[in-house]
N, C-alpha and C positions, 0 to 999 in steps of 0.2 A: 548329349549322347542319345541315341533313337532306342528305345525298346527294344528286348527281343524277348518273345514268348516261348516258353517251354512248348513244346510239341504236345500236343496233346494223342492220350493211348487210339487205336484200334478203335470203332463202334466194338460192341457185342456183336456175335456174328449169331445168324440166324442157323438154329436147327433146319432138318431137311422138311420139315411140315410147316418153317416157315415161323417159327416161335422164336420171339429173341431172349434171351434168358441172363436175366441181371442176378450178379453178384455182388458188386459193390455199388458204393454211392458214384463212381468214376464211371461205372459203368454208362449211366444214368445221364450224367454230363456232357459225356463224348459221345453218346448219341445222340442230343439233342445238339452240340457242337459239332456233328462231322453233317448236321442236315438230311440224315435218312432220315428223322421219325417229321414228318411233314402231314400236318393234315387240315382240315378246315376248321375243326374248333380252334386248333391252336391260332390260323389267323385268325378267327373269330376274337379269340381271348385278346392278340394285339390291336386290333382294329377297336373295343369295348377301351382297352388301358387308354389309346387316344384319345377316347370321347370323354374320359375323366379329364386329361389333358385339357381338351377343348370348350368342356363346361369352369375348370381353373381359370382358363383366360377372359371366356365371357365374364365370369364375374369380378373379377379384377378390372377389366375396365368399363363395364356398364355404369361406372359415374363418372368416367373422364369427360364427356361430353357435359353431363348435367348440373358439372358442379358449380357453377355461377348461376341457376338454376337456386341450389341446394340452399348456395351462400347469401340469397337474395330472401327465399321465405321462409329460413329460420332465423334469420340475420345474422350470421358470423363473422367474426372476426377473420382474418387472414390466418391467425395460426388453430383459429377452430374449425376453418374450412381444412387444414391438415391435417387435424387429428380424425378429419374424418376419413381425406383420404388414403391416411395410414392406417386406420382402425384395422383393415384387413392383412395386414402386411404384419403387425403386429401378432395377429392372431395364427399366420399362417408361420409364423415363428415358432409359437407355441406348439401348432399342430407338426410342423417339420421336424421336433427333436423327438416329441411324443410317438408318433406317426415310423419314425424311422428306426428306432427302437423295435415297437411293438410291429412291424414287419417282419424285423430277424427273431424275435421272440415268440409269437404265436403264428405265425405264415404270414403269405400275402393276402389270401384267400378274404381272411376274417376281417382284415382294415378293410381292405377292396369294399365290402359290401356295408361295412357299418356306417363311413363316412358319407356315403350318400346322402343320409336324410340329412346334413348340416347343408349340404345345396336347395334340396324341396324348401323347410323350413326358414331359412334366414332370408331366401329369396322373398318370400312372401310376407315376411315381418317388414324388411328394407322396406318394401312397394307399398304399406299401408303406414308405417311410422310417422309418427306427429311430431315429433321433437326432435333434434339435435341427437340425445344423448340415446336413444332408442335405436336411432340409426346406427353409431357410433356401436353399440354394445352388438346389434345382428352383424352388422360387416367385422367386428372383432371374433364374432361366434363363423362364420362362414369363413375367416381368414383361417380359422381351426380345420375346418375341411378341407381346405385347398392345401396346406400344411401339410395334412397326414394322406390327402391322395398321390400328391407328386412321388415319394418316396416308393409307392406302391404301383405305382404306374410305371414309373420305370423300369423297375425291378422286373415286371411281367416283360417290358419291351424286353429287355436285356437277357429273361429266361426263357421264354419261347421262341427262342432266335437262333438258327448256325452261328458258327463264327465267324467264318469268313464267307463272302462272294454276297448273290442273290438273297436278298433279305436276311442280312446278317443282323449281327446283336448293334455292330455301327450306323448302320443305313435306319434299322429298327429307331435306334436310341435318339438319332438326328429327325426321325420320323413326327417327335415331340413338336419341332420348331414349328410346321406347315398347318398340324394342327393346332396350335397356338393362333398362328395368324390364322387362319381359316376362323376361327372363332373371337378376333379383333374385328374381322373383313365382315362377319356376322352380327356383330353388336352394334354395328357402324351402319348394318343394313336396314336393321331393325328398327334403329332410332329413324332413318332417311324414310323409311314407310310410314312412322308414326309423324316424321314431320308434315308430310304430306295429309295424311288421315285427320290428324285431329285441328279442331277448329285454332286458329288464332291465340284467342281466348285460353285455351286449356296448353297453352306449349310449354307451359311452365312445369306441368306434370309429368313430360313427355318421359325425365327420367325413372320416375315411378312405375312406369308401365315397361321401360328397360329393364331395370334391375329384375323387376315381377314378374317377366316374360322367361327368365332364367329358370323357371322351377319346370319349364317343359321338358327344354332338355335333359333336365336331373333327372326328370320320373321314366323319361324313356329311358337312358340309361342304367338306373336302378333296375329296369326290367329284363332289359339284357342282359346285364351281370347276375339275376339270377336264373337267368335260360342258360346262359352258357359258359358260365366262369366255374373255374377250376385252381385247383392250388397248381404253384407251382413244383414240378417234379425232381428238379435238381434240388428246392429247399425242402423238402420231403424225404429226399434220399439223405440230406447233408445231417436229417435229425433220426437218421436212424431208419425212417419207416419204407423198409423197400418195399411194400405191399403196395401201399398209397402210390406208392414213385410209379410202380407197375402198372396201376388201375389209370393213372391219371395217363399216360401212357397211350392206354390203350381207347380210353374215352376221346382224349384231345388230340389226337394222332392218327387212332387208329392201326399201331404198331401193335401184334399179339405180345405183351412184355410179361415174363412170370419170372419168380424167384427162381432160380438155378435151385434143385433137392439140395437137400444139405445144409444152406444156406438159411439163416435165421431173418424170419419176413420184416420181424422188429428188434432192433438192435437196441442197446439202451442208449435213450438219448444221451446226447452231450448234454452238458451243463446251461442251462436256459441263459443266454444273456441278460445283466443286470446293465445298467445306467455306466458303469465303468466300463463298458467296453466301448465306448467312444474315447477313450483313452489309448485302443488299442492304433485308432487312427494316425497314432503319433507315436508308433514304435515302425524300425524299420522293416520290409519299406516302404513302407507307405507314409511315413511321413512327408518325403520328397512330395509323394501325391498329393496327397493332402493339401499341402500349402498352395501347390498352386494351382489344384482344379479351386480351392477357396480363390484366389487371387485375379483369378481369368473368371471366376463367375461374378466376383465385385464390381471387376468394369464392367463386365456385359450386363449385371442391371442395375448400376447408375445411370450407363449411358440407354439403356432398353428403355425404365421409365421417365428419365428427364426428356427424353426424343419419344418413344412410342405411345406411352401413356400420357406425355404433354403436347400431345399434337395438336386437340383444338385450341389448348390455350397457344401454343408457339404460333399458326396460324390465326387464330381470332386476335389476340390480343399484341404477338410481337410481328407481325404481318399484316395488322388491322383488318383481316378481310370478315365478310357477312356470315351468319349461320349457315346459310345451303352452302356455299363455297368452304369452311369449315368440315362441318360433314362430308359433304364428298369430295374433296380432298383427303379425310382423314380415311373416308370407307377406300380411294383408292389406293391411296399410297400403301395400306395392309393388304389391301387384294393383289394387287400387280407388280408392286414390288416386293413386300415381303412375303407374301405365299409363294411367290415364282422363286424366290431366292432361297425358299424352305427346300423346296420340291427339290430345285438343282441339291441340295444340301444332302437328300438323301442320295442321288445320283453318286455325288463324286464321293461320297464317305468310303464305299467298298473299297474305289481306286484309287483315292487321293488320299485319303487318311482326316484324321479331325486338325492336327497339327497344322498344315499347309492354308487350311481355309481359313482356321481360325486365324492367323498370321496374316492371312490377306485381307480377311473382312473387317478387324482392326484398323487396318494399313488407308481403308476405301473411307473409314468412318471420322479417322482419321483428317482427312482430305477433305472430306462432306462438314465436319465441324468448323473446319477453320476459314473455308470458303463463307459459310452462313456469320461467322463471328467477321470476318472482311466487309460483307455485304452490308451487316449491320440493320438498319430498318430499313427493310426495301422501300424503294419509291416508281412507280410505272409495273405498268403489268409484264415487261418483258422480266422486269429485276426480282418481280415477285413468282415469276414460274420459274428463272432459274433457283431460286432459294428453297421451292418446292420439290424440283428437282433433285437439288440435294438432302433435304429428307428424304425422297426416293433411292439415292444410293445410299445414305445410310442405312434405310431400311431394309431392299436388299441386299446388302454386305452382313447386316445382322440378320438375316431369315439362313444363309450360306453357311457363315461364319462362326461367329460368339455364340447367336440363338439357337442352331443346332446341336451346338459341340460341346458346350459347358454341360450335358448331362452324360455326354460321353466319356469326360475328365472324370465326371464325379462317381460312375459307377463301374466299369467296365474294365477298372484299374483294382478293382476290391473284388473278392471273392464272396461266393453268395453265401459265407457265415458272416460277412460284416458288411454285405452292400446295404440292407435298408441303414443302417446308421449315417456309411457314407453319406448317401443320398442326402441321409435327414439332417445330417450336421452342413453339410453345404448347401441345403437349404437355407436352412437356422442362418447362418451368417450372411446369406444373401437376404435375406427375409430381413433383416437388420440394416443390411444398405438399404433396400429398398425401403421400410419406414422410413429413415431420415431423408432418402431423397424426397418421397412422396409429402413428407410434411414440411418440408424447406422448400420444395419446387414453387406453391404459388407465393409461398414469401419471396424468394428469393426475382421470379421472376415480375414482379409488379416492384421491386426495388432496384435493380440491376437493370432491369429490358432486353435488351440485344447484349449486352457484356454476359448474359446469363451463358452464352454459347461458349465464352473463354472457358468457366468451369465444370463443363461438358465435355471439353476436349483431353480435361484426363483422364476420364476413361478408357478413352482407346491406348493415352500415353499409356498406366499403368496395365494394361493386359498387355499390348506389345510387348512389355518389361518382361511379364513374368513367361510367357511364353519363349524369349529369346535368351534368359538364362539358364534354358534347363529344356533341350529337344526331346520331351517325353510323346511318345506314340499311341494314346490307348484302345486305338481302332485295331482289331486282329490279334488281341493282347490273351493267352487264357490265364488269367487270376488263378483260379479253379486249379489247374493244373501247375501251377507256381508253387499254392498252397500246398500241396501234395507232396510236390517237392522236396519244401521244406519241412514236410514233420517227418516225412522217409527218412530226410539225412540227419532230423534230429532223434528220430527213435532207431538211427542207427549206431549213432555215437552215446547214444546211452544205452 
């Protein structure tokens, strides 16, 4: 059965000198959801949540290239080259339930700028670390900051955004994926410059000066978010403080917003969320939600990291081919398949919905796995560019698909007193697939080889599942205005 969203009220309508004048937290919402209050900071604030996005991703995979590299001059074992490539994923567990939490509990504002310095700092520990366990302990310490920015990032995609049409909270949310690959297509470029630049001799370090080239981007960013980042105004209004809701309003918008006379500027807050309100996830209705934005984001990163993060091993090692041919296959395949299939992702979100794509991008990934599991170890370069190929349509079917839309599932279905949890608790459970894939992937693929793809293909099996039991819509959905709903008719019956 497909969604249907409550309608949401009226904007506030403007006085004759052009003032809008908020009396509720609804108010506050339905402005920012009917797309009158529109202004440059506010893209500013989406275009900055990105660039956390996009620093996430660089660091996440700045050691998929280097880890035979990693596993050669500290000498590791096969499953202590996994703990290393899990270290972060592990961390970013920890950071997702912590992080999503403390979103809905003290704003967004305050995480936004504090987890930064875990990107400057661990970047530059990675890049000079001597040991195994040094590295292991920074990428666990930096999986902590990717944890608690995703939650926070989204949350701004999601609340500086109309609801429907032109730059909505769907197109916003799906906005995620392209930045993602844009910042794979960048990690890939980065390495492809250094291979060229540095002597012979030193290629071994190549991944050192990746992961340590991370700390640029962070300190640009960091600097941005505090030129131009602002709380959000709907979690502002939802804690009572219509003054803030108003100022922030009128700084990131540019809308004249003031308290209606009468009306009290700060209400007393609601009760601070504690750790049990991730429980709330699991009363109706959101429990339906729940399970299956958890469900569709499991496949999509089993099969995101065994395929996108394992791309120079599936190319180097189950495709035999050389280091340049490695790298720029891997820099392509994220620039022109999957950033082109980000891009399209935001396109068809307004019109197409996230349901439709996700269901087709599974469908393509699908197809893409079982052809490569056919192929088996290619042999001739015709047999080895189609098997590349279909890493390109996996990839983008997943830039369209899965990798757009699983943030879509995870927030835009919860209202903004319980989206950071959302967010954080379907992280947290992804975060947890993702460790065991990352730590089982080079086990499994130096034991299996080419059969590695059979165990690949359930991914797409189980998302298809969860998506085709349950037609849930969460593109054009107002949460916001559901809640509302629902405490009206409970504080009418009591």
């Amino acid at each position: 059965m497909s969604s249907t969203s409550p309608l949401p009220a009226s904007p506030p309508q403007e006085t004759e000198s052009g003032t809008v004048l908020i009396r509720t937290a609804a108010d506050v919402s339905d402005l920012v959801n009917s797309g009158t209050a529109r202004g440059r900071n506010a893209k500013m604030i989406v275009i900055i949540a990105l660039g956390g996005i996009f620093l996430d991703a660089y660091d996440l995979s700045s050691l998929a290239y280097g880890l035979p590299d990693i596993t050669k001059q500290f000498g590791l074992s096969s499953t202590a080259a996994g703990l290393v490539t899990a270290s972060i994923s592990v961390g970013s567990l920890v950071g997702a339930l912590l992080g999503g939490w403390l979103v809905d509990r003290v704003g967004r504002y305050r995480v936004f700028m504090a987890n930064m310095l875990f990107f400057v700092v661990t970047a530059l520990v990675c890049a000079v670390a001597q040991d195994a366990w040094t590295l292991i302990l920074a990428r666990f310490v930096m999986g902590i900051g990717v944890g608690m920015d995703i939650p926070v990032a989204i949350a701004f995609l999601a609340e500086f955004s109309r609801l429907r049409g032109k730059g909505s909270k769907g197109s916003r949310t799906a906005a995620w994926s392209p930045a993602w690959y844009a910042a794979t297509s960048g990690c890939y470029l980065v390495i492809m410059l250094l291979y060229f630049l540095l002597p012979d001799a030193q290629l071994g370090w190549l991944w050192r000066f990746t992961v340590g080239f991370g700390a640029v981007p962070a300190v640009i960013v960091l600097l941005l978010r505090r030129r131009y980042m602002n709380e959000s105004p709907t979690w502002a209004a939802d804690q009572g403080d219509l003054e803030s809701a108003a100022r922030i309003l009128r700084e990131s918008y540019g809308v004249d917003a003031r308290v209606a006379d009468g009306v009290p500027a700060k209400a007393p807050r609601p009760p601070r969320p504690g750790l049990a309100s991730y429980a709330r996830l699991f009363s109706p209705p959101y429990r339906a939600r729940t399970l299956q934005s958890v469900t569709v984001g499991v496949a999509e990163t089993f099969g995101y990291n065994a395929v996108a993060f394992g791309l120079p091993i599936i190319i180097a090692t189950l495709m035999a081919q050389g280091p340049l041919t490695t790298i720029a296959s891997s820099f392509t395949l994220n620039l022109v398949f999957a950033l082109t299939g980000g891009l399209l992702g935001i396109r068809w979100a307004a019109t197409r919905g996230a349901w439709p794509m996700m269901t087709l991008g599974f469908a393509i990934q699908f197809v893409a796995i079982a052809v490569l599991g056919l192929i088996g170890e290619p042999s001739g370069t015709a047999v080895v560019t189609a098997g590349i190929l279909m890493l390109g349509a996996f990839m983008f079917a997943q830039g369209f698909g899965p990798g757009a839309h699983i943030m879509s599932y995870a927030s835009l279905g919860f209202p903004t007193s319980m989206r950071g949890v959302s967010i954080g608790f379907n992280q947290a459970v992804l975060r947890l697939g993702s460790t065991l894939t990352l730590f089982f992937f080079p086990v499994l693929s130096s034991s299996l080889g080419t059969d590695l793809y059979w165990v690949i293909l359930i991914a797409p099996v189980l998302g298809l599942i969860a998506l085709l039991v349950k037609h849930w819509e969460p593109v054009g959905f107002d949460a916001d205005a559901e809640e509302r709903a629902r405490l009206d008719a409970e504080s009418s019956v009591g």
